[in-house]
Structure formats: structure tokens, C-alpha cells
C-alpha positions, 0 to 999 in steps of 0.5 A: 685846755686853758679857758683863758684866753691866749695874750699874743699880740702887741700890746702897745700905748703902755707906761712902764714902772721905773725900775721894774723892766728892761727894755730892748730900745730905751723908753724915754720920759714920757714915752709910750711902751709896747710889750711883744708877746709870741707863744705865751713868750714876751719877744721884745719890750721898747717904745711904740714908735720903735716896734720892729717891722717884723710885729707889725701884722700881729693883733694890736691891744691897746694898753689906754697909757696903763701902767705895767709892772711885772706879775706880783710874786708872793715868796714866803705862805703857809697857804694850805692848812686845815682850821683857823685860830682867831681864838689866838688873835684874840688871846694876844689881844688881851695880853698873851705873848707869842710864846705863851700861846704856844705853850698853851697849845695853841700856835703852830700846834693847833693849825697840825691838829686841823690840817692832819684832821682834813684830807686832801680834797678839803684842803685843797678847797680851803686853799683855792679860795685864799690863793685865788685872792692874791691871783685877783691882785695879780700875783703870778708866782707863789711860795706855799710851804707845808709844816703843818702836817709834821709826819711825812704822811700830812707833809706830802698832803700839803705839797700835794695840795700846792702843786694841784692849786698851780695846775688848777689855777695856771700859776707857778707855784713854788713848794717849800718842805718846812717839816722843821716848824714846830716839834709835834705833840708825840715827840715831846722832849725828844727833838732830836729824834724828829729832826733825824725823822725830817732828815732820814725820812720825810725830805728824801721820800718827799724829794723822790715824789718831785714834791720839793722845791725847796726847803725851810727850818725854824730857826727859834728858842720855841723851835729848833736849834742852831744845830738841829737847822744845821743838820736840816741843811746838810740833808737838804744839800745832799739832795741838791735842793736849796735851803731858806730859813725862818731866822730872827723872828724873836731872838737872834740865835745866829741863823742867818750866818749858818743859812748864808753858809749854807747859800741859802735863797733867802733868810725870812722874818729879820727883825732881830738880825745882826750886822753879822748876819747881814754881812754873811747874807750879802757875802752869800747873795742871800735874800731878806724877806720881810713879812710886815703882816706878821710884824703887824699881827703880832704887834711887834716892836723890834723893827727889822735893821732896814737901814743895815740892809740898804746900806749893805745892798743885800736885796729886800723882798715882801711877802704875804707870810699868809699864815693862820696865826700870825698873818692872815693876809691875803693881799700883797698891795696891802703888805707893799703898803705896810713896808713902807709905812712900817719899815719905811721902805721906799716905793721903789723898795716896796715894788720891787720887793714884791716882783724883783727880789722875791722872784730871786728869793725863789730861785726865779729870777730868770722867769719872774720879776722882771718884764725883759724880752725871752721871759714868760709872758706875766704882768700886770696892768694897772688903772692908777696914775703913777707907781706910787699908787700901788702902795698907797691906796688901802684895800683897793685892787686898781689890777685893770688887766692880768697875764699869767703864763701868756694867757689874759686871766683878768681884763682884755 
């Protein structure tokens, strides 16, 4: 049994975040807010003064005229690995590339040698800290990714890993089989053997564990090609599961056609997408997640084309990408606040890229993103004066209150 308690009741006297809900009777400019939540369920979302007869004998909670937002959803982590490699952050800091350290031995490589070296109980230790931080903020759904075991027994270690941190913590978690990120030391010069191994092996004998939610590729010079992501999707697809990509992270090698061909949830990093590209993701409905701390990190140059993207509508997500290499960031608000300052996002952009679209980039969008009535009771509320502030302020948590799958995890 949970030890948190139940979030049934009205919670009333709340401001809503522009864009962020939808309401049974319109909230006027101004006006106060309630959120009904029944059985772990929001039932009804409008004004105070509007609240149906039928609630009025439940427990009241007064929301002090806080702000709430949907739960926070973090859409694309590497969070379950073995090691650290600051070693590589100093490396580029004295004028290493990306791609040199990688073929220095460094890079992906380095965190498989850590993580198939930990067993399972000690990589769950080291992932319930870093994914209790992002809970502290108020993040209520989650992506974590494997890729860094690259043999199906380590690749099942990391899924296993992520879906005990869901159970333990009470959150949605998400697991993506990346199994295609880098080619493993012992299959060196024989690539397309250890993408007939992801396809033949690893994803079907996963996929039969209820161990995959969905699955990624990278699609890369350093990584894999057009064709071998190609034959990742076909595998992926003969098993119903929905495919997602590290596309035009360093080159643009045409991935994101190939995953918008393929329906793909969403096409991830972007910096060097074509016009091309996005119109195939916005033909397919496809998702651009944008991960501004890896960008940061790596000190990149080459923007993402935000302006295409907006003008194209194809919808924007923001995530963490928290990674031991590239981005070991452990704060959404923080990354909301690098998309605008960054890329230039709007703050409508940033919010709802961390609630709406990244939902939708995971295949949630009936049950995350959004505070509508019929949907999980998950959502934030929060001590500032107006939405602006919660891509403003740095390494500040301004999270007063946390509902997670109807239960109060933070504040009352």
C-alpha cells in the first residue's frame, strides 16, 4: 500500500496555466479554478463558483490561488547506467570532439563497460536517486531507455531496472529498447551482424518479457546507418511496437523521413533536420523532441530549425536526454529554461513541451499532459506568480504541491 496519501476532494481556489487544461465550464480571466479528483480520477475541472452540487459534500483543499499545470513528463533519459564519465567533459572542454572521443574509447562505450560491470540491484541504486530528482520537480511520467548493456542479457537488466523504479516510486514509466545506440567492442567491423543480433535476438525475446514500450535507434555516422535503423523498424513494427529515433543529432543522413515513414512517436535531438525531414514529421503526426542540455553540453552550434518547426506546426517537446555523457541533467524546469534562452522557444512553447507534446511523444497523450476530467489525477501546483516563472527562475524548485497517480507525493 501506498504511503502516500489519497488526493480525493476538491481542490479549489487554484489558477489554471493558460493552455495547459481543459475545462468542463470556461475559466474566466481572473477567476478561480477547482480540480475534482474521485478514485485517483480528475472528474471535473471549471470554476469554483461553478462546482456541481453533486461534489460539494467532499473533503475541500484549498489551492491558496496556486498555479497548476499538468504533471511534468520527461520523454527521452539514459537513466539507468553503471559509472559516470566526467573524464569526457573535461576531454571536450580541452578540445576534444564528440566523435573523437568516441574513438578513443570513450563515449557510449565506456558507460556499456560500466553498466554490464553493475548488476541489477546496484543500478537500481544508482537510478533511484537521479530519477527521484526529477520526481522532486514534478515530473509524473518518464522515458528511460536501455542502450547501454548491448547484449540482450544487460539490455534486459536496464529494462528491468526501469520498470522496478516505476513500481517503487509510483510513476509511469515508460522503457524504450535502444539496443541499436553504439556497436559493442566484440562485434567491431561487423555491424550488420549485431543489428541482425538486436533484430532476431534481443527485441523479440525482450518484447515477449513485457519489457518494451517502445523502441529507438541511432541513426548516425558514428552509429548506425539508414538501412541498418531501417531494418530495426521493420523488426520493431512486426512486433506492433512503436518506433522513435536519435535523428540529426551531428549529420542529417535522412533519418527522419525513414522514422515518419515508419509512424514514428517521435524524431529526437534535430539540430541538423531538413525541411524535408520536417515535412515528413508533420505529414506523420511525428513529434520533435529537443534535448537543449545535450546542445548545452556539448556545445554545440548548429541550432535545431525552431522557426521550420513552428511554422510547419509539427509539435516540440523538451526533455532532459539524461545521459552520463552528453547531458547530466537532472532538472526539467532547467531544461524548459534552456529552450527558451537557447532555441528561443516561447514560454507557452517551453510548458507545453514539457507536459503536452512530450506526453504525445510517448504514446500518452490520453493520460498525461493535460488537466482535463477522465484523466489520471497528476499535477503540479506551484508557488510562483504567474507561468512565465517556471522557465525563469534557475536551479530554484517553486513545486508547493505534487499529485502523482492520485496520491499527494509533495505538500498537502
Amino acid at each position: 500500500m501506498s504511503i502516500h496519501p489519497c488526493a480525493d476532494g476538491v481542490w479549489e481556489g487554484l489558477r489554471l496555466a493558460p493552455g495547459l487544461a481543459r475545462a468542463d465550464v470556461a475559466v474566466g480571466a481572473g477567476e478561480r479554478a477547482s480540480l475534482v479528483v474521485q478514485g485517483g480520477v480528475l472528474r471535473w475541472v471549471g470554476p469554483s463558483a461553478a462546482l456541481p452540487a453533486g461534489y460539494a459534500r467532499l473533503a475541500r483543499r484549498d489551492g491558496g490561488g496556486l498555479l497548476a499545470t499538468p504533471g511534468l513528463v520527461d520523454c527521452h533519459t539514459h537513466l539507468v547506467y553503471g559509472g559516470q564519465r566526467a573524464n569526457e567533459f573535461a576531454m571536450r572542454l580541452a578540445g576534444a570532439s564528440y566523435e573523437e572521443v568516441a574513438r578513443a574509447g570513450g563515449g557510449i562505450v565506456s558507460s556499456v563497460r560500466a553498466t554490464r560491470e553493475a548488476s541489477e540491484d546496484e543500478l537500481f541504486a544508482l537510478a533511484l536517486p537521479r530519477l527521484s530528482a526529477l520526481l522532486a520537480e514534478g515530473v509524473c511520467a518518464i522515458e528511460i531507455k536501455s542502450g547501454y548493456g548491448l547484449t540482450l542479457e544487460h539490455e534486459r537488466k536496464q529494462l528491468r531496472v526501469a520498470r522496478r523504479l516505476g513500481q517503487a516510486l509510483g510513476v509511469t514509466v515508460r522503457t524504450t529498447f535502444l539496443g541499436a545506440h553504439a556497436l559493442p567492442p566484440e562485434y567491431a567491423g561487423r555491424s550488420q551482424d549485431y543489428t541482425d543480433a538486436v533484430c532476431d535476438e534481443m527485441l523479440p525475446a525482450l518484447a515477449a518479457e513485457g519489457l518494451v514500450d517502445a523502441v529507438d535507434a541511432f541513426c548516425e555516422r558514428i552509429a548506425f546507418t539508414l538501412a541498418e535503423t531501417r531494418q530495426v523498424f521493420q523488426a520493431a513494427q512486426r512486433l506492433g511496437i512503436p518506433v522513435k529515433l536519435h535523428a540529426g543529432q551531428l549529420s542529417d543522413m535522412g533519418g527522419a523521413q525513414l522514422a515518419a515513414r515508419h509512424g514514428a512517436l517521435s524524431c529526437d535531438h534535430i539540430e541538423h533536420l531538413s525541411q524535408e525531414g520536417i515535412d515528413a514529421m508533420k505529414a506523420a503526426g511525428t513529434v520533435a523532441v529537443l534535448l537543449p542540455g545535450a546542445y548545452y553540453t556539448l556545445r554545440d552550434t548548429h541550432l535545431p530549425p525552431i522557426a521550420q518547426l513552428r511554422a510547419a506546426g509539427v509539435p516540440m517537446a523538451v526533455s532532459t536526454d539524461h545521459n552520463p555523457g552528453t547531458s547530466p541533467a537532472l532538472s526539467l524546469l532547467l531544461m524548459a529554461n534552456m529552450a527558451c534562452t537557447l532555441f528561443r522557444l516561447t514560454v507557452p512553447e517551453a510548458l507545453a513541451g514539457i507536459t503536452t507534446h512530450a506526453a504525445r511523444a510517448l504514446g500518452l497523450s490520453d493520460t498525461h499532459g493535460l488537466i482535463a476530467a477522465g484523466r489520471p489525477a497528476n499535477f503540479v501546483l506551484w508557488s510562483v506568480g504567474e507561468a512565465a516563472e517556471l522557465a525563469y527562475w534557475l536551479g530554484h524548485n517553486p513545486a508547493r504541491t505534487i499529485v502523482r497517480q492520485g496520491r499527494i507525493v509533495k505538500g498537502a
